[in-house]
N, C-alpha and C positions, 0 to 999 in steps of 0.2 A: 142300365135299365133292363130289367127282363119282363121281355113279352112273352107270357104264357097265354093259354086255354084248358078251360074244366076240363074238355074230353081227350087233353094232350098227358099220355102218358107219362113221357119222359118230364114232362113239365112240372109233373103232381109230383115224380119222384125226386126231384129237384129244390122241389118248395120248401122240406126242411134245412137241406145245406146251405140256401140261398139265407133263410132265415138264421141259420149258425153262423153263416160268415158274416152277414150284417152286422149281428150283436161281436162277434171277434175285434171287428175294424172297425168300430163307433170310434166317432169322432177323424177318421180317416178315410170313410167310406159313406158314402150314401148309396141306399137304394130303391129304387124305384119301379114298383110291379104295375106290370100294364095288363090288364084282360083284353086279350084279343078281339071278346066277346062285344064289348062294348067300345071298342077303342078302332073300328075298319079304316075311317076315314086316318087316322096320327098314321097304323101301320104302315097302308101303303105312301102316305108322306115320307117316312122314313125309309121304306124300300123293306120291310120284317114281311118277308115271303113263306118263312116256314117257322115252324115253332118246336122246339123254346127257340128264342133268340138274346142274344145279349148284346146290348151295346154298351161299352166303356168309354167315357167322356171324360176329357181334361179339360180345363180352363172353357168348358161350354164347346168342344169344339170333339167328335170323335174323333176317338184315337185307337179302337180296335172294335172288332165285331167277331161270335161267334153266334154259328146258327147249325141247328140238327137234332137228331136224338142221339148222336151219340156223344155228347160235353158229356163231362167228366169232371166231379168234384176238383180234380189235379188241375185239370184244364181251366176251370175259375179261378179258383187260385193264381195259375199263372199270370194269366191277364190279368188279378188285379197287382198283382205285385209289378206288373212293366208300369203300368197305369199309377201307382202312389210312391213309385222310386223316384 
């Protein structure tokens, strides 16, 4: 899941590789963009304190989490490959 916001820099800068890897890993990957904007009540459910944030879910169940401005294209990457090995 990535939780972003409009006025989240690193977030916007992200929007395109998030949208690269999606279509890369079709059919091995789902992804799910959440606006922070409209979504207050899910965030703090979830515990998404700072943005962007990523959560990585296996079988329904998290299995990683990255949060900040500074993820890194690599850094998704990694996490998804722990996640669909």
């Amino acid at each position: 899941m990535d939780f972003w916001g409009p006025q989240c820099k690193p977030c916007m800068a992200l929007m395109p590789v998030v949208d690269r890897i999606e279509k890369e890993y079709a059919g091995r990957l789902r992804v799910a963009k959440v606006s922070s904007v409209g979504n207050r009540m899910f965030c703090a459910k979830l515990r998404v304190l700072g943005l962007p944030t990523f959560l990585f879910y296996k079988c329904g169940v998290e299995v990683n989490r990255l949060t900040g401005e500074g993820i890194t294209e690599k850094d998704l990457i990694e996490a998804i490959h722990k996640v669909i090995s």
